[in-house]
PDB file of N, CA, C and O in Angstrom, chain B, residues numbered from 101:
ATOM      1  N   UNK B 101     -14.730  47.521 -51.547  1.00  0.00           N
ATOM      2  CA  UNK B 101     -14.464  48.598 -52.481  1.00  0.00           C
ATOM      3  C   UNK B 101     -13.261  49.425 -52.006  1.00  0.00           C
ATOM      4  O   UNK B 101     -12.456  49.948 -52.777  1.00  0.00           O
ATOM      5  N   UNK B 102     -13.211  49.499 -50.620  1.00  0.00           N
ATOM      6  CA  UNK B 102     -12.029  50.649 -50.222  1.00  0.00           C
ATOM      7  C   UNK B 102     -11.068  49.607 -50.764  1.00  0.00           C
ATOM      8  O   UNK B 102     -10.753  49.635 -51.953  1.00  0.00           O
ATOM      9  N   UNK B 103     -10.608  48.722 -49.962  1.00  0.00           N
ATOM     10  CA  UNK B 103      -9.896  47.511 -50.368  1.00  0.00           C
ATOM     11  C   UNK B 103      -9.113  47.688 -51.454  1.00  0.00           C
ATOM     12  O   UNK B 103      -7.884  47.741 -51.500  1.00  0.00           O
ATOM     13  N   UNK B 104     -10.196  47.807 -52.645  1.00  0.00           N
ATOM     14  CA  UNK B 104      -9.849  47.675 -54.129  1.00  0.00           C
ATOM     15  C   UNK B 104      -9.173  48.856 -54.398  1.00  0.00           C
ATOM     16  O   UNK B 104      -8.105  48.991 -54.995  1.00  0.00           O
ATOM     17  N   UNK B 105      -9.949  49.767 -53.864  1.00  0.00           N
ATOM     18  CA  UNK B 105      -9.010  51.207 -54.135  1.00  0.00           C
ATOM     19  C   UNK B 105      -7.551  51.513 -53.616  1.00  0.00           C
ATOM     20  O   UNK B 105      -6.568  52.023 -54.154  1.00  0.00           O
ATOM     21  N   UNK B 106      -7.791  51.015 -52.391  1.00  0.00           N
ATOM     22  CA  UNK B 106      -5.985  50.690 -51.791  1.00  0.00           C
ATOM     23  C   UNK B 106      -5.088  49.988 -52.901  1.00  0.00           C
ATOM     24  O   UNK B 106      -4.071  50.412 -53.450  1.00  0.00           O
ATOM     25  N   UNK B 107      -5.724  48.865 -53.055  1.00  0.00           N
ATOM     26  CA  UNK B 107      -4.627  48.163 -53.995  1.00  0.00           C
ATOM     27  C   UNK B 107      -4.297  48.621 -55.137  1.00  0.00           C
ATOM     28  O   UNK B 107      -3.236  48.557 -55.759  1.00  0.00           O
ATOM     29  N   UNK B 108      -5.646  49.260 -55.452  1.00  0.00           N
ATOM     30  CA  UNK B 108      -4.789  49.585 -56.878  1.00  0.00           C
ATOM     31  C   UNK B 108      -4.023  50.949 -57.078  1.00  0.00           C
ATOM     32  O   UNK B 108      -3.290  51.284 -58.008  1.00  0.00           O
ATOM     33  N   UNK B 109      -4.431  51.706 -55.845  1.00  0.00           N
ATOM     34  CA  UNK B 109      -3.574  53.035 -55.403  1.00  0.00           C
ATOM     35  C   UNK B 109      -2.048  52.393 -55.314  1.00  0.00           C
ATOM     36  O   UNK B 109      -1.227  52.808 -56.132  1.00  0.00           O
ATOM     37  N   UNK B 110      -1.665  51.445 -54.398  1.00  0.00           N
ATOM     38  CA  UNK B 110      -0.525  51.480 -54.067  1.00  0.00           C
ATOM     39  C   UNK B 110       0.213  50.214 -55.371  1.00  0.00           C
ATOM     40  O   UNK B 110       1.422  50.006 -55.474  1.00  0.00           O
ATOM     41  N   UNK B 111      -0.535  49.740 -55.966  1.00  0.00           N
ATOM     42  CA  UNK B 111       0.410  48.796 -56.872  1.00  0.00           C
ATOM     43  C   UNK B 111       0.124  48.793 -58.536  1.00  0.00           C
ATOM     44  O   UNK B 111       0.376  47.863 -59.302  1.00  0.00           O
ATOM     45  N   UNK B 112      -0.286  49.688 -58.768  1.00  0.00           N
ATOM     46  CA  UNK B 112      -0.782  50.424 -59.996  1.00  0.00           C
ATOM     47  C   UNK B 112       0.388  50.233 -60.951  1.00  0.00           C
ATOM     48  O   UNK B 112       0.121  49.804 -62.074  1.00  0.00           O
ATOM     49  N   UNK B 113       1.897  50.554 -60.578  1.00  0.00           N
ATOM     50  CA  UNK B 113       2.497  50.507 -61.422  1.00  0.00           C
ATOM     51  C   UNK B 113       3.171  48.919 -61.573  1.00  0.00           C
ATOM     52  O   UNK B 113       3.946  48.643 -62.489  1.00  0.00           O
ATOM     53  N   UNK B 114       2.821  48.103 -60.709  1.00  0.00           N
ATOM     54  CA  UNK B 114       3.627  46.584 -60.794  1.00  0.00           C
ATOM     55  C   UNK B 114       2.079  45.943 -61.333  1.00  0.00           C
ATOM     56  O   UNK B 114       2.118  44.768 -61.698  1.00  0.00           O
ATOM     57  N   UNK B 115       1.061  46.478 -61.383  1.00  0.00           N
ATOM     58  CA  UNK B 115      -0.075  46.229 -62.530  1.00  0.00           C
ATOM     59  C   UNK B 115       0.419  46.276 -63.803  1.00  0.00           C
ATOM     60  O   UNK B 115       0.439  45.358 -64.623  1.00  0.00           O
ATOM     61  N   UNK B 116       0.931  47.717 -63.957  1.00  0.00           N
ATOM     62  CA  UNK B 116       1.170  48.020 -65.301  1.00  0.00           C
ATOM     63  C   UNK B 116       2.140  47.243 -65.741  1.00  0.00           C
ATOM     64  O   UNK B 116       1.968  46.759 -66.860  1.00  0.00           O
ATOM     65  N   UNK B 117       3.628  46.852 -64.877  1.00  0.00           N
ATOM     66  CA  UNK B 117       4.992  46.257 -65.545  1.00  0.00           C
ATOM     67  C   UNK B 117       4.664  44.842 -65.655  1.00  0.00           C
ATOM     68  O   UNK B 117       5.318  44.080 -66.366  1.00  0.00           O
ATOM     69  N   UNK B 118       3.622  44.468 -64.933  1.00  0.00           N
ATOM     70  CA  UNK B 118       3.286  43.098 -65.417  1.00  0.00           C
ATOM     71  C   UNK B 118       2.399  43.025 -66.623  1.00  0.00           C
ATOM     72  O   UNK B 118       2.850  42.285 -67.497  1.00  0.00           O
ATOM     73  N   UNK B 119       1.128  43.664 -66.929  1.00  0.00           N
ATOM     74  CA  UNK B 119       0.754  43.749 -68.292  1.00  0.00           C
ATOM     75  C   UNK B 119       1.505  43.754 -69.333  1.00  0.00           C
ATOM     76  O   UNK B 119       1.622  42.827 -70.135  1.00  0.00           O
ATOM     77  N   UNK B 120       2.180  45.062 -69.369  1.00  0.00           N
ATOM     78  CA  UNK B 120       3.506  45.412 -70.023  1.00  0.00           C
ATOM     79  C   UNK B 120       4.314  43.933 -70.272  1.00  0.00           C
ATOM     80  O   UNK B 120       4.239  43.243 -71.289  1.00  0.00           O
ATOM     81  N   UNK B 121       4.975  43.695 -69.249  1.00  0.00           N
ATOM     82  CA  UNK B 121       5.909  42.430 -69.210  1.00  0.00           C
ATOM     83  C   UNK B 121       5.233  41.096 -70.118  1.00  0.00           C
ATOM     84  O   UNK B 121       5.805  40.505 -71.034  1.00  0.00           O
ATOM     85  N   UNK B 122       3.766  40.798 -69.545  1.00  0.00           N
ATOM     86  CA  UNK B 122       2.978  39.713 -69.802  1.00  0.00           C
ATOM     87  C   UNK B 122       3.357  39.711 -71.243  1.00  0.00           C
ATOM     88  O   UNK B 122       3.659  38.655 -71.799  1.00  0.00           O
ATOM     89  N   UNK B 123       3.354  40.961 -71.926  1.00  0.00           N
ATOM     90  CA  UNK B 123       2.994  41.144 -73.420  1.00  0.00           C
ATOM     91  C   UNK B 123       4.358  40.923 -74.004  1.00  0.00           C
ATOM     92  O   UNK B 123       4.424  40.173 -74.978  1.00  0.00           O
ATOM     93  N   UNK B 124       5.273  41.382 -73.620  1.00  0.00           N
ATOM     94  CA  UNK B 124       6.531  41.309 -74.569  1.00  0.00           C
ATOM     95  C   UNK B 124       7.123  39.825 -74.021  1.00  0.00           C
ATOM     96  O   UNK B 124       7.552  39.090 -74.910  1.00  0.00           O
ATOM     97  N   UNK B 125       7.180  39.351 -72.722  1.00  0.00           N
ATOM     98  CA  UNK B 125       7.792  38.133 -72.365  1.00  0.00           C
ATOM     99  C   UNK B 125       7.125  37.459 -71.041  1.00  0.00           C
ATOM    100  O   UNK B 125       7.129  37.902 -69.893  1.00  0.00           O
ATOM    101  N   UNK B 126       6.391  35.920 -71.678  1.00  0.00           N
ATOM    102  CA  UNK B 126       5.712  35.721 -70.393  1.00  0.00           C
ATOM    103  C   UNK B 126       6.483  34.743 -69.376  1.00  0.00           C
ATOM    104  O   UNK B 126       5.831  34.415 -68.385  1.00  0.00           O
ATOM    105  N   UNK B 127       7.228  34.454 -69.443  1.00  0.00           N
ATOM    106  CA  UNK B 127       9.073  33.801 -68.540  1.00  0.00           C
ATOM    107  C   UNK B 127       9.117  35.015 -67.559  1.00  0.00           C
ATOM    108  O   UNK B 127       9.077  34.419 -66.483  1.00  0.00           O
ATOM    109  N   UNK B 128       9.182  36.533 -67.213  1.00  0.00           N
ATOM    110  CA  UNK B 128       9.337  37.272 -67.070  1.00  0.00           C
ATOM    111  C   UNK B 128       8.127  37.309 -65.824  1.00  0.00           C
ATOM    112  O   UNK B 128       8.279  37.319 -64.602  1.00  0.00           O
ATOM    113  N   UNK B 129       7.505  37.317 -66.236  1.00  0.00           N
ATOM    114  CA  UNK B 129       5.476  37.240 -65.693  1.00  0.00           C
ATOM    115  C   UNK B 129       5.742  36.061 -64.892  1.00  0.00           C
ATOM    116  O   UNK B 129       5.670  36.411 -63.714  1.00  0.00           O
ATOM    117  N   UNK B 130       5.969  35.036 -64.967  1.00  0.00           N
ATOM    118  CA  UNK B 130       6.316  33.781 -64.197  1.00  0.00           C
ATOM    119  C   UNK B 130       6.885  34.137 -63.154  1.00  0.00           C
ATOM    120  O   UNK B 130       6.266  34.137 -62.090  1.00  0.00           O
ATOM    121  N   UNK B 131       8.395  34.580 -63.243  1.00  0.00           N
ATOM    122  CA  UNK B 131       9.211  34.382 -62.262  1.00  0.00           C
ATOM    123  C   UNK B 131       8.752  35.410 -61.297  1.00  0.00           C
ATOM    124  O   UNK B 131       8.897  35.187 -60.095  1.00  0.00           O
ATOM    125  N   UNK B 132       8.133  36.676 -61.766  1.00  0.00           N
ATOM    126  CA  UNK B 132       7.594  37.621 -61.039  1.00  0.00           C
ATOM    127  C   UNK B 132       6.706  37.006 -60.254  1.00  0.00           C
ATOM    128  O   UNK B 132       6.542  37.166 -59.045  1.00  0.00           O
ATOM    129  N   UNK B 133       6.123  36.276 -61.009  1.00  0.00           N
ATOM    130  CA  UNK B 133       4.599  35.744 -60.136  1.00  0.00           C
ATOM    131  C   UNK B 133       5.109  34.743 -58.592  1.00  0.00           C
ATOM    132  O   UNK B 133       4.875  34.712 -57.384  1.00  0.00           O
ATOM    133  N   UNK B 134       5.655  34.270 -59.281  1.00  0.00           N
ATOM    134  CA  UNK B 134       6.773  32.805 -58.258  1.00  0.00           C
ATOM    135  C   UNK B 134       7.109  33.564 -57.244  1.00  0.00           C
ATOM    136  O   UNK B 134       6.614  33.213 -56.173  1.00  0.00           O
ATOM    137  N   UNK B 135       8.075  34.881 -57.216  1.00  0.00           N
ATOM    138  CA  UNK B 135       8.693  36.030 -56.574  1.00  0.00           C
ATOM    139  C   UNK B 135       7.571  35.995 -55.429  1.00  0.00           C
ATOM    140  O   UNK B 135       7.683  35.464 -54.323  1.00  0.00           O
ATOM    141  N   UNK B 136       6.558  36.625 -55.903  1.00  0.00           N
ATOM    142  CA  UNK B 136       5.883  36.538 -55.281  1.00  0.00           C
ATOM    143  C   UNK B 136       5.352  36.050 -53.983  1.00  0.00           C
ATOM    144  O   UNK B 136       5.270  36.512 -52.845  1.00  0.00           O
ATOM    145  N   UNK B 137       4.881  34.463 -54.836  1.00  0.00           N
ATOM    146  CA  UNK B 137       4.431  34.007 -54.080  1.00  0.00           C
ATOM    147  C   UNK B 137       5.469  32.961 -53.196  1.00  0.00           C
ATOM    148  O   UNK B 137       4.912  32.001 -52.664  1.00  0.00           O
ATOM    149  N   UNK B 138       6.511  33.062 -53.070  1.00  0.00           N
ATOM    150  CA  UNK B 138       7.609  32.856 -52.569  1.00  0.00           C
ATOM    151  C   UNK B 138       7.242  33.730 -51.460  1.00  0.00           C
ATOM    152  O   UNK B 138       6.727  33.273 -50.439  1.00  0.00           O
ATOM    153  N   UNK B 139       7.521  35.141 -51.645  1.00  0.00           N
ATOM    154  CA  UNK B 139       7.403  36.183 -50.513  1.00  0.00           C
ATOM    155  C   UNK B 139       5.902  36.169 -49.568  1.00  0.00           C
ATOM    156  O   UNK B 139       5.781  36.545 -48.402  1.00  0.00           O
ATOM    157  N   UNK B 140       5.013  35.705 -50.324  1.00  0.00           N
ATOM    158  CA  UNK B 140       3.818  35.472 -49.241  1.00  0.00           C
ATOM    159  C   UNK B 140       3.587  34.347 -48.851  1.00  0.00           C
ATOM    160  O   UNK B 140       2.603  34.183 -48.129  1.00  0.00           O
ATOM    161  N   UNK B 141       4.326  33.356 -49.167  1.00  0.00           N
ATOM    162  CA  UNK B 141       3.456  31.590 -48.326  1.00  0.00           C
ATOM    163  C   UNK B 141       4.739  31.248 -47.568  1.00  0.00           C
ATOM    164  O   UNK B 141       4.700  30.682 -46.475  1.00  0.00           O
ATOM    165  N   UNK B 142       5.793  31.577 -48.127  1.00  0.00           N
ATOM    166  CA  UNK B 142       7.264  30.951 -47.128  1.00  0.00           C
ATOM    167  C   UNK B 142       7.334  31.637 -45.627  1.00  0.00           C
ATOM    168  O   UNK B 142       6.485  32.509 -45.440  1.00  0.00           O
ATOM    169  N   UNK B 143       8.216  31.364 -44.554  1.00  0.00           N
ATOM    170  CA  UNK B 143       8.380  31.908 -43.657  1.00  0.00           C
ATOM    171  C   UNK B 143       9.246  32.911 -43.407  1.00  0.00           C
ATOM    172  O   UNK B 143       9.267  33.793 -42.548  1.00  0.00           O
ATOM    173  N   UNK B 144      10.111  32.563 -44.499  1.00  0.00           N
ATOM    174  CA  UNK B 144      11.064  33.729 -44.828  1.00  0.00           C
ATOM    175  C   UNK B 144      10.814  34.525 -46.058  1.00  0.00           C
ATOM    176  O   UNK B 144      11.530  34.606 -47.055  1.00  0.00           O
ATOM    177  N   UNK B 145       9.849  35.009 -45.853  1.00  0.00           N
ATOM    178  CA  UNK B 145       9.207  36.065 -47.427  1.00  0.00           C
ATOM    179  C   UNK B 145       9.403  37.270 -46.906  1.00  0.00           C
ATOM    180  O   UNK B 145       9.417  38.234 -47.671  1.00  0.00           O
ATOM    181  N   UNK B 146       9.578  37.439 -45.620  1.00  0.00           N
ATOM    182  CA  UNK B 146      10.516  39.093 -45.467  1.00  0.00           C
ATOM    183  C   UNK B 146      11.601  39.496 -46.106  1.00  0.00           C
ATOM    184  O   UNK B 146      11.786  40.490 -46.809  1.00  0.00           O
ATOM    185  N   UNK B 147      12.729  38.097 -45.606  1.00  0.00           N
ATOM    186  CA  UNK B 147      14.075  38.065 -45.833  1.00  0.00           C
ATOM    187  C   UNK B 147      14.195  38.169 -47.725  1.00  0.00           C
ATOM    188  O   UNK B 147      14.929  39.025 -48.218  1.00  0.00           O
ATOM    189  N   UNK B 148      13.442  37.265 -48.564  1.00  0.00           N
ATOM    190  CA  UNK B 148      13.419  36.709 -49.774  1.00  0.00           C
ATOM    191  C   UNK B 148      13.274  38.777 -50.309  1.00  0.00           C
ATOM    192  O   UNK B 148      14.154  39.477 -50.811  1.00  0.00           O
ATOM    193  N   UNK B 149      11.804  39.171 -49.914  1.00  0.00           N
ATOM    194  CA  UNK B 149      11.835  40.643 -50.274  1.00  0.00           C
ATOM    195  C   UNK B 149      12.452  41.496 -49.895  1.00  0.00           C
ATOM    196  O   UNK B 149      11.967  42.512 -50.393  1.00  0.00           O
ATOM    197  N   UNK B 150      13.709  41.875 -48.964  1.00  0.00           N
ATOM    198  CA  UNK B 150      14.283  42.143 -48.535  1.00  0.00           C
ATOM    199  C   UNK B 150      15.683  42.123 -49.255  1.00  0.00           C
ATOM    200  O   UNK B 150      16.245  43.218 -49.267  1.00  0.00           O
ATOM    201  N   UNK B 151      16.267  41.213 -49.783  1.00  0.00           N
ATOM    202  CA  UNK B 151      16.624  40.343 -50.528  1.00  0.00           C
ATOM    203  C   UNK B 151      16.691  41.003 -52.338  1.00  0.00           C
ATOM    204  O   UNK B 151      17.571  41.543 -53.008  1.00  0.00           O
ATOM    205  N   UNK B 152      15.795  40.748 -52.497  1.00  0.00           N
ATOM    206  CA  UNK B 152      15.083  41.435 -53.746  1.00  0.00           C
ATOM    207  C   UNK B 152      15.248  42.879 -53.924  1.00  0.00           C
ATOM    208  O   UNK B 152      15.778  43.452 -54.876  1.00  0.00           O
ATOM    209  N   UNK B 153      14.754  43.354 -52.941  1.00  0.00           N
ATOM    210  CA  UNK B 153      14.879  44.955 -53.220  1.00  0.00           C
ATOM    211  C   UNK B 153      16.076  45.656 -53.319  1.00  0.00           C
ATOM    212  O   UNK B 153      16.189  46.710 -53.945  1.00  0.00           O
ATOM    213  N   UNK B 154      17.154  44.985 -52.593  1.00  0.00           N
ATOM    214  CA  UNK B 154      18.742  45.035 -52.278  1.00  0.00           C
ATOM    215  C   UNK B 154      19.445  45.082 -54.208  1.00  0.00           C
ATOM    216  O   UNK B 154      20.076  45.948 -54.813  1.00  0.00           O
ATOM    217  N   UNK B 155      18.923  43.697 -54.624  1.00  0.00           N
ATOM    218  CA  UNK B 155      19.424  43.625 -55.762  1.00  0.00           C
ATOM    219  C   UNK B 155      18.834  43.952 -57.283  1.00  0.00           C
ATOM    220  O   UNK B 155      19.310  43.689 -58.387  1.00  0.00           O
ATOM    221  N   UNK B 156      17.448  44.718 -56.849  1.00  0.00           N
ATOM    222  CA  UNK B 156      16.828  45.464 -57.864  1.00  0.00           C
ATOM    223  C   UNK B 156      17.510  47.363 -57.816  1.00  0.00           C
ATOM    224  O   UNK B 156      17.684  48.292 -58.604  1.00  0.00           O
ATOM    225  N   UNK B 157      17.634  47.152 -56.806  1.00  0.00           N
ATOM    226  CA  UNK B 157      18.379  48.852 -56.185  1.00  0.00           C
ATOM    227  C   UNK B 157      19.989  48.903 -57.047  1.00  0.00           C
ATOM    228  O   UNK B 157      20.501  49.827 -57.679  1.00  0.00           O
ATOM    229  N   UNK B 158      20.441  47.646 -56.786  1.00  0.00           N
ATOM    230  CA  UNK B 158      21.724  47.586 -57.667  1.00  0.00           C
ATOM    231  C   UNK B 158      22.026  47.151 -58.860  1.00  0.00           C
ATOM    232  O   UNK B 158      23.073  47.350 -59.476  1.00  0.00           O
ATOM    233  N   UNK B 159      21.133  46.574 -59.178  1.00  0.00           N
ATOM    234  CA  UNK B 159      20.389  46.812 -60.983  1.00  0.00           C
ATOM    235  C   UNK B 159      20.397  47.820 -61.037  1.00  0.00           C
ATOM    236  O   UNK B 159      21.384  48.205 -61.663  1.00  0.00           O
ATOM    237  N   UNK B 160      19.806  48.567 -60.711  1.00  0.00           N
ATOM    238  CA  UNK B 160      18.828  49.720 -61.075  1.00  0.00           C
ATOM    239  C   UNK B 160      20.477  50.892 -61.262  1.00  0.00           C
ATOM    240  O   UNK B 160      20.735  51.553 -62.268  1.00  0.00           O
ATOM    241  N   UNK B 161      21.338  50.827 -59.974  1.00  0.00           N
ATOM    242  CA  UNK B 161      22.232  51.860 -60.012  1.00  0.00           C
ATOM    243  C   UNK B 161      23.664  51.499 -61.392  1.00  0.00           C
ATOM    244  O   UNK B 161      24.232  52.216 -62.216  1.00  0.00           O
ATOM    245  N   UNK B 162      23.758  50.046 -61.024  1.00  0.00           N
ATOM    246  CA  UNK B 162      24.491  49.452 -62.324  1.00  0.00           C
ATOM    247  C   UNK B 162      23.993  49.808 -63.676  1.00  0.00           C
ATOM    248  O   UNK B 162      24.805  49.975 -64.587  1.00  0.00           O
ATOM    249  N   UNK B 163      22.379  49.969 -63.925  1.00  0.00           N
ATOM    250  CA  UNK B 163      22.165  50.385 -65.035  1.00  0.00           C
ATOM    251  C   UNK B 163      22.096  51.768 -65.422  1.00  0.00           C
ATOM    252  O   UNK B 163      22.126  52.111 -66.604  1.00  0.00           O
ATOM    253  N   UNK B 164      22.011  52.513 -64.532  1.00  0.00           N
ATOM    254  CA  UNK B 164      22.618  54.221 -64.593  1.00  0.00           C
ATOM    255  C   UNK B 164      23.735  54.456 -64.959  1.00  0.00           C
ATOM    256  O   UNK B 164      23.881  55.355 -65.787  1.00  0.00           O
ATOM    257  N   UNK B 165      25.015  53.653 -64.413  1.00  0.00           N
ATOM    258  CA  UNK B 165      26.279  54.139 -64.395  1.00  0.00           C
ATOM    259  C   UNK B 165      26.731  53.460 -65.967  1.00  0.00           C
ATOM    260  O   UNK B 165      27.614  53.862 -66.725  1.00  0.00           O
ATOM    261  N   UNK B 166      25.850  52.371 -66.129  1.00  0.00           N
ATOM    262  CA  UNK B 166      26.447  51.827 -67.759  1.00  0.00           C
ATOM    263  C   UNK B 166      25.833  53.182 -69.001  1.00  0.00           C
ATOM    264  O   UNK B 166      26.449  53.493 -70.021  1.00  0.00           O
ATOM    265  N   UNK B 167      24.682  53.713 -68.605  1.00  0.00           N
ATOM    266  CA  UNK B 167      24.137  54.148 -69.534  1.00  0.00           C
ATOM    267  C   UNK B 167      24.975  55.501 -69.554  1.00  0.00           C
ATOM    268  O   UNK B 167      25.170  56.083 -70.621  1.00  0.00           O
ATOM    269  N   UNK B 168      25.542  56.063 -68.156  1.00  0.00           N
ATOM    270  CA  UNK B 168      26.643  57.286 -68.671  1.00  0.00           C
ATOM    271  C   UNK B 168      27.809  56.991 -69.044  1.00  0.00           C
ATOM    272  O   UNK B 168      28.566  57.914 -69.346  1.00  0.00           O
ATOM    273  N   UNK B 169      28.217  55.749 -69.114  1.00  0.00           N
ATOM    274  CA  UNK B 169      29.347  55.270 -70.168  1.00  0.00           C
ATOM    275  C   UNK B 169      28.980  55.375 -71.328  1.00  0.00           C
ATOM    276  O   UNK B 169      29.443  56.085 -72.221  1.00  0.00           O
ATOM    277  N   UNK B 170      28.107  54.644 -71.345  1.00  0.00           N
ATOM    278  CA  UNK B 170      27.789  54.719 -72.934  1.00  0.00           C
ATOM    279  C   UNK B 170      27.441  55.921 -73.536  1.00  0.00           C
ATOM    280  O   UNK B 170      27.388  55.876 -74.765  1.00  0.00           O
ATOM    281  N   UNK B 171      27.206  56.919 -73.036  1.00  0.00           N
ATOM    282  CA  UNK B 171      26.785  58.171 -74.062  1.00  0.00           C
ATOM    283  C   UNK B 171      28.200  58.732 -73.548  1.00  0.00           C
ATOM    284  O   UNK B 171      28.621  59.814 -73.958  1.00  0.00           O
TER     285      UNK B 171
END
């Protein structure tokens, strides 16, 4: 039970973007899932998430700087 409560304390919202996701596109839900499990069975699933977070961070800032162009 604690267990359960941890997890869903700390990943509550990659619960939600996958529901979310599942529903509008399930290609999306896949590759996430793959992501995944890439990052937990390989030997290099540090590097792979590591990796990942680098180029979700620069998504993330690329899509800020487009959206104050655009307005």
């Amino acid at each position: 039970m604690r267990h359960g409560i941890f997890c869903l304390g700390c990943c509550w919202l990659l619960m939600a973007l996958l529901f979310v996701g599942g529903l509008m596109n399930l290609a999306w839900v896949a590759a996430i899932a793959l992501l995944v499990l890439l990052e937990k069975t390989t030997p290099w699933g540090v590097q792979i998430s590591l990796l990942t977070g680098a180029l979700l961070i620069e998504w993330g800032f690329i899509s800020v700087i487009r959206a104050g162009f655009a307005a």
